[in-house]
C-alpha positions as CSV (number, residue, x, y, z in Angstrom):
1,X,10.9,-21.6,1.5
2,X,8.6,-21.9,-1.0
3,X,8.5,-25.4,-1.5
4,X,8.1,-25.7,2.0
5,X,5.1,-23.4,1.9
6,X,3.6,-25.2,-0.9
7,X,4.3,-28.6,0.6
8,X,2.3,-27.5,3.9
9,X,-1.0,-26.0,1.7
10,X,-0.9,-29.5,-0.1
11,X,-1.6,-30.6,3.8
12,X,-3.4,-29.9,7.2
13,X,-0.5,-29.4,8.6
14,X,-0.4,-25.9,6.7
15,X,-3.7,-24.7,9.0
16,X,-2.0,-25.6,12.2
17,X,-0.2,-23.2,14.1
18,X,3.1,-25.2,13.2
19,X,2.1,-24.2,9.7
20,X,2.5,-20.1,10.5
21,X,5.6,-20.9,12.7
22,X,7.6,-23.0,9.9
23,X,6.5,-19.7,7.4
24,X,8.1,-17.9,9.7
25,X,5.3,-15.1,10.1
26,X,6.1,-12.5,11.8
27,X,2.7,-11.5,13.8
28,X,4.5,-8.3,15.1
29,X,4.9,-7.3,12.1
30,X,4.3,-3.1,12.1
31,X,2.1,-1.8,9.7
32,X,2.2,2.0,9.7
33,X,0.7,2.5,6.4
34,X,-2.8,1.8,8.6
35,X,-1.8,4.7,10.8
36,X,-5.6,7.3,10.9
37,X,-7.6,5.0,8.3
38,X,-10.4,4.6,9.7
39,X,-11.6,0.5,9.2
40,X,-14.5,-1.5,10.2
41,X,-14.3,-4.6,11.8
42,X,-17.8,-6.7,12.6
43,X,-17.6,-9.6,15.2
44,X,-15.4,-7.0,16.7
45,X,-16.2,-8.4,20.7
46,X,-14.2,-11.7,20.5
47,X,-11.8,-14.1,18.8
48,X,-10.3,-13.5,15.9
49,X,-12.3,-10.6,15.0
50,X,-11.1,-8.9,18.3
51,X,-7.9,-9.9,18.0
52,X,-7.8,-7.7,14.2
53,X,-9.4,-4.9,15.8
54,X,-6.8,-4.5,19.1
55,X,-3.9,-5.4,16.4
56,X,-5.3,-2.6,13.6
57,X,-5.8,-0.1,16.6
58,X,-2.5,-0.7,18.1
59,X,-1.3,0.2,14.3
60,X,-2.6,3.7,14.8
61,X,-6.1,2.7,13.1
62,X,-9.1,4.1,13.9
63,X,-11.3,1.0,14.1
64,X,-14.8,0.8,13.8
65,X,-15.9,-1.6,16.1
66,X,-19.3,-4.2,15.5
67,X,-20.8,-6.5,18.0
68,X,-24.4,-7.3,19.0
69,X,-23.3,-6.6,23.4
70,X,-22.9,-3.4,24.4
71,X,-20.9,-4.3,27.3
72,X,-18.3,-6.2,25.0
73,X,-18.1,-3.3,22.9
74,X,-17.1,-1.0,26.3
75,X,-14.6,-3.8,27.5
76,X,-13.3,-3.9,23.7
77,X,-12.6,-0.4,24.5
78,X,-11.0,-0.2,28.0
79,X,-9.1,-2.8,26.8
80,X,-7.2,-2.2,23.8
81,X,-4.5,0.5,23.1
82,X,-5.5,2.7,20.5
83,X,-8.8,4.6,18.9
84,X,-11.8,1.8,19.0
85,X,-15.2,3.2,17.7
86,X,-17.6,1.2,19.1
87,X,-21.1,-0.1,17.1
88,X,-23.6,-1.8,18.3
89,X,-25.7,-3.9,15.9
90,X,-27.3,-7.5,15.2
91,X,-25.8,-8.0,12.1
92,X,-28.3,-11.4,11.6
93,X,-30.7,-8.2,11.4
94,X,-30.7,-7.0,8.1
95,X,-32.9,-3.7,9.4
96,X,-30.2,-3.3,12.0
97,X,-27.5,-3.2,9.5
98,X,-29.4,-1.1,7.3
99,X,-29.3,1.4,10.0
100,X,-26.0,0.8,10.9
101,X,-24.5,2.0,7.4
102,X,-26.9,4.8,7.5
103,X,-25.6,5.9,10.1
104,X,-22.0,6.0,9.6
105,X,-22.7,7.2,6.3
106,X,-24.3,10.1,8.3
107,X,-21.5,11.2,10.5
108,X,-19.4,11.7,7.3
109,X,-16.2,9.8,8.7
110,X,-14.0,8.4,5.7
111,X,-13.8,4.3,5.6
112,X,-10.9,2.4,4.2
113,X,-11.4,-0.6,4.9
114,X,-14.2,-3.7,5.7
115,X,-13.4,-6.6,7.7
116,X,-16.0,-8.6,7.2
117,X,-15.4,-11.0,10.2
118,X,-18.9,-11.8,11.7
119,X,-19.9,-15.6,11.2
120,X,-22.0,-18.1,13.4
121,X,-22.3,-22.2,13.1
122,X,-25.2,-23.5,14.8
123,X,-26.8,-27.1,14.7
124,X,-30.2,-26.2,14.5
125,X,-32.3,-24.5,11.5
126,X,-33.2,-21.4,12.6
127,X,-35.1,-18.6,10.7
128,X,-34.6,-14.8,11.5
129,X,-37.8,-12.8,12.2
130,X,-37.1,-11.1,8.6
131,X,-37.6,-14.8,7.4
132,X,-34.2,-15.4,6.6
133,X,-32.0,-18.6,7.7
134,X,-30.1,-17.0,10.6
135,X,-26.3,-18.7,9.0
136,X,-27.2,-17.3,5.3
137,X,-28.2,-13.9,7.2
138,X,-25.6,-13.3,9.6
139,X,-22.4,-15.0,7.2
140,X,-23.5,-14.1,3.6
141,X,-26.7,-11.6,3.0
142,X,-25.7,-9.5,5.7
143,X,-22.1,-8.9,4.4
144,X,-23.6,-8.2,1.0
145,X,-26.0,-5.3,2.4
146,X,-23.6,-3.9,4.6
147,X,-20.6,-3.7,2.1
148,X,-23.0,-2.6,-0.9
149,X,-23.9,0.3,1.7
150,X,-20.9,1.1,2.5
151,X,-19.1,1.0,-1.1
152,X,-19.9,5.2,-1.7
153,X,-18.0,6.4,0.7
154,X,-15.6,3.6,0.3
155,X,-15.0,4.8,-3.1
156,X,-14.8,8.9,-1.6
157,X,-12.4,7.1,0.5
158,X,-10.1,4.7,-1.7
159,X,-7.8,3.0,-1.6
160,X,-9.6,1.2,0.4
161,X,-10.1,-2.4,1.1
162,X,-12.8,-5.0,2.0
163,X,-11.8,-8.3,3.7
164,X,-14.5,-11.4,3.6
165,X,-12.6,-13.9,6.8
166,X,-13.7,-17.1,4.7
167,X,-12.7,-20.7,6.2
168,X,-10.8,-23.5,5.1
169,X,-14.6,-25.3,5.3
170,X,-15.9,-23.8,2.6
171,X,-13.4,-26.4,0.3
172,X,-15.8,-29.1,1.4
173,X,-18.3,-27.5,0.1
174,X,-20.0,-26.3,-3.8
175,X,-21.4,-23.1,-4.2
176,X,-25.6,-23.5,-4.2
177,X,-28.5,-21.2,-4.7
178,X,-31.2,-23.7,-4.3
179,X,-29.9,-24.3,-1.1
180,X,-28.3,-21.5,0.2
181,X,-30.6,-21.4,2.9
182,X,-30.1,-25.0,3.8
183,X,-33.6,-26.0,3.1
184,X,-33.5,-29.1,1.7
185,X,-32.7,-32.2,3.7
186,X,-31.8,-32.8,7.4
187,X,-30.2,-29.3,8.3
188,X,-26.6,-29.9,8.9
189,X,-24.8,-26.5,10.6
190,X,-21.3,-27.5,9.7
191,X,-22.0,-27.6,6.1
192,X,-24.8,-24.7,6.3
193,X,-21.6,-22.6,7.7
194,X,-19.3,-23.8,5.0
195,X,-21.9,-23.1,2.4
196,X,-22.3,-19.7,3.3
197,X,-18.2,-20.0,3.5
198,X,-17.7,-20.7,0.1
199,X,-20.3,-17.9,-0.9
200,X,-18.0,-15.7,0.5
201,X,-15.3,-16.4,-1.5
202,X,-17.0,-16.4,-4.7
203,X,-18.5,-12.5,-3.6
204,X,-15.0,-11.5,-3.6
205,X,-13.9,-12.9,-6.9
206,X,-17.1,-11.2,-8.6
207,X,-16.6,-8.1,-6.7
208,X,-13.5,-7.5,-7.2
209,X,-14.4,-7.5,-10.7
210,X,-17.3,-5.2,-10.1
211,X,-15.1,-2.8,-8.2
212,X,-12.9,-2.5,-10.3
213,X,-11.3,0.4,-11.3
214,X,-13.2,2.3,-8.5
215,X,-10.1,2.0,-5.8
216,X,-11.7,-0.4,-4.4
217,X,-10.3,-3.9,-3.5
218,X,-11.9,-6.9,-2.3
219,X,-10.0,-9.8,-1.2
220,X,-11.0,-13.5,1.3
221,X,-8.6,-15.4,3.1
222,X,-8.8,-18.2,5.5
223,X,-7.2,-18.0,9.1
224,X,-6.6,-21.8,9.9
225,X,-7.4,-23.7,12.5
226,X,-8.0,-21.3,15.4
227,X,-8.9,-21.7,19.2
228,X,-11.5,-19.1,19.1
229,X,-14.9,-19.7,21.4
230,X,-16.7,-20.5,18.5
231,X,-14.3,-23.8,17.4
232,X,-15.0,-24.3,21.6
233,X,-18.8,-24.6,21.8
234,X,-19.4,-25.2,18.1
235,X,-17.0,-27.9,17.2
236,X,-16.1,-29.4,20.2
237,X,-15.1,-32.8,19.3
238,X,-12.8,-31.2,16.5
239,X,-11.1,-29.3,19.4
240,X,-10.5,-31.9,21.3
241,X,-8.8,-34.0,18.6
242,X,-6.8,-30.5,17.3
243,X,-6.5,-28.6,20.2
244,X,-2.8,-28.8,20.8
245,X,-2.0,-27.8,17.1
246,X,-4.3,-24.8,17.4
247,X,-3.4,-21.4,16.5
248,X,-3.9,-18.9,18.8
249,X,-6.3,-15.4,17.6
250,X,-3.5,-13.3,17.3
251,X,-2.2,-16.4,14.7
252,X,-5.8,-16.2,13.2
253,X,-5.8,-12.6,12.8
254,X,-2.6,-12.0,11.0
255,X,-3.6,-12.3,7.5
256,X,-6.8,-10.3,7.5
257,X,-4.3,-7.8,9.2
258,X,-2.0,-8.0,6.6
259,X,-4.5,-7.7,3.8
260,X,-6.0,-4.7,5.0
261,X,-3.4,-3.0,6.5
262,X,0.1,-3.6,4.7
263,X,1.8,-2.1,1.2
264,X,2.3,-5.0,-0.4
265,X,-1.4,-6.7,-0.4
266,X,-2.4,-2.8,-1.8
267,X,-2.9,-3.5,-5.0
268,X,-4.4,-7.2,-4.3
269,X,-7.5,-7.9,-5.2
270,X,-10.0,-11.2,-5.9
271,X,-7.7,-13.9,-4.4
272,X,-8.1,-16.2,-1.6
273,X,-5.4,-16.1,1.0
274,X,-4.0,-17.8,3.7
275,X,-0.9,-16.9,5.8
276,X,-0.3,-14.1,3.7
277,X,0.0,-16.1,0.1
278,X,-2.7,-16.5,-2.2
279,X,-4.2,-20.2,-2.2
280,X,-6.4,-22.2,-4.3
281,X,-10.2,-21.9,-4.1
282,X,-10.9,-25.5,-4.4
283,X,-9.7,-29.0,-3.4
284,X,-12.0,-31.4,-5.0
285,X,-13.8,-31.3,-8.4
286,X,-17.0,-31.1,-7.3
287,X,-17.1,-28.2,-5.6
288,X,-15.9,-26.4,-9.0
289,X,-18.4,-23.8,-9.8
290,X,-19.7,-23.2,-14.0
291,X,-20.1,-19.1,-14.6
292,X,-24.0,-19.6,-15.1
293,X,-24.0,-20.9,-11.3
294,X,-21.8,-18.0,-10.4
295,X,-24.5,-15.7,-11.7
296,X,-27.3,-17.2,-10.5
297,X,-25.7,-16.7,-7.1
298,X,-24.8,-12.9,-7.7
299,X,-28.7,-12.4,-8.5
300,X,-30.0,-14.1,-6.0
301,X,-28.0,-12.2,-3.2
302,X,-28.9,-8.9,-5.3
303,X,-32.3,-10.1,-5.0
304,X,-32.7,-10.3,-1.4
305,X,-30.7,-7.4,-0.7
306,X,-32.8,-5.2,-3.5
307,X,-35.1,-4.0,-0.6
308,X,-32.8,-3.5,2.4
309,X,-30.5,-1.4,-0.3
310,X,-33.4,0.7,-1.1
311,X,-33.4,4.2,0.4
312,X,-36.8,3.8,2.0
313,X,-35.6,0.2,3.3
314,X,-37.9,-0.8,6.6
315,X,-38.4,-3.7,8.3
316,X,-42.2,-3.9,7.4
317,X,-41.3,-3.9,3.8
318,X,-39.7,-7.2,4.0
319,X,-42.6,-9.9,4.7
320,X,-42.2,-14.0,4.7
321,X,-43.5,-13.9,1.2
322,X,-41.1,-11.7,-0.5
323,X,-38.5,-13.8,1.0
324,X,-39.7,-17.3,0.0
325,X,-40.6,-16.0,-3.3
326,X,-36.9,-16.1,-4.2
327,X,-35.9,-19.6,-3.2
């Protein structure tokens, strides 16, 4: 079995959902050790995010739910069987997630776990009225704040766990700085998304490093190719080529389930992951980071984030100039 497994990650066969059917996954899986930990899910509303959040809850989670529409949030609710919290919040919006954490920091509810789901692809460069890149903000930067708010009473808490839902993408692309806000040259959202992507990975290796010894793990995984809304209107001609091999969200979701929620991925903690087995972080030689890169990276997201992480964070304190000052 696993030289089969191995044989399908050395191919993109492995992403389909013949690849989680030949590992023989079992997506029912029950995972009672999740049963009153309270978690928070963001792009809770739809996909794969949703999918995690109805499968944690039906686990006997209490799941924090985040999405931008308050309406999704109430059908969210109605909908799945279990405790869903819902939270409304931009989370391109690094003001709304500053207020967000605040917030839940206030009502004094334990946290166990992050999933840090949310992600967008779009094929024009646009710029958030904080002045960020709207992809960097919404897949990387906001992450960072949030999670970084967050970590306190996910230490009160531990063990917990914080999930980054990466993408198979991100092995097409290096880690940047210079452009991590996909300034340079014609903008290109495919690779702007697996940019921010492969940020996402490298967070979690350096975090996990950070956090260590506080109880606090941090793992990223990849969920294959999946027939979410966002594959639909985003990628469409990779749909239409892929579309029967897709996985379904439940198929998507099962690995971010597992790492938050089961026994054995407890102790886990800076790997990459896909279909519950920890997978190499890169494909190609040049996408293979040096540490002084890896650093750069870690200050420049500490950087942008100083502000929003301050205690007197607002949005008038963040101007265009503060933001372009760092690029």
């Amino acid at each position: 079995m696993r030289f089969l497994d191995t044989a399908l990650d050395s191919t993109l066969a492995g992403y389909t959902r013949f690849g989680q059917s030949l590992r023989s996954i079992d997506a029912e899986q029950p995972f009672p050790e999740v049963a009153g930990k309270h978690v928070m899910v963001t792009g809770a509303t739809g996909g794969i995010g949703k999918a995690v959040a109805q499968r944690l809850a039906a686990n006997g989670a209490v799941v924090h739910a985040v999405g931008r529409n308050p309406a999704k949030l109430d059908d969210l609710v109605a909908a799945t069987e279990g405790s869903i919290v819902p939270h409304t919040a931009d989370l391109s919006s690094m003001a709304a997630i500053v207020d967000l954490a605040d917030a839940y920091i206030a009502s004094g509810e334990p946290l166990h776990g992050i999933v840090n789901n949310v992600g967008i692809m779009i094929h024009e460069r646009t710029v958030t009225d904080e002045g960020y890149e709207i992809t960097y903000a919404t897949n990387l930067l906001g992450q960072y704040i949030l999670t970084k708010k967050l970590l306190p009473v996910l230490e009160t808490s531990a063990p917990s766990r914080v999930v980054m839902v990466s993408s198979g993408g991100m092995y097409s692309q290096p880690l940047t700085v210079s452009n991590i806000e996909s300034s340079e040259g014609e903008y290109n959202g495919t690779n702007a998304y697996a940019r921010t992507k492969r940020g996402e990975v490298v967070l979690a290796e350096e975090w996990a490093k950070e956090f260590a010894g506080t109880g606090v793990t941090v793992t990223s995984m990849h969920p294959g190719w999946v027939d979410t809304a966002g594959v639909r209107s985003s990628l469409p001609t990779f749909r239409k080529i892929t579309g029967p091999f897709l996985r379904d969200e439940d198929g998507g979701a099962d690995t971010i389930v597992w790492l938050v929620a089961s026994d054995e991925a407890g102790d886990l903690s800076g790997g990459f992951y896909h279909d519950r087995r920890q997978r190499p972080t890169h494909r190609m030689k040049r996408t293979v980071e040096d540490p002084a890169l890896r650093e750069r990276f870690m200050e420049r997201l500490a950087s942008d984030a100083a502000k929003w992480l301050a205690s007197d964070a607002t949005t008038e304190d963040h101007d265009q100039s503060d933001t372009t000052s760092t690029h």
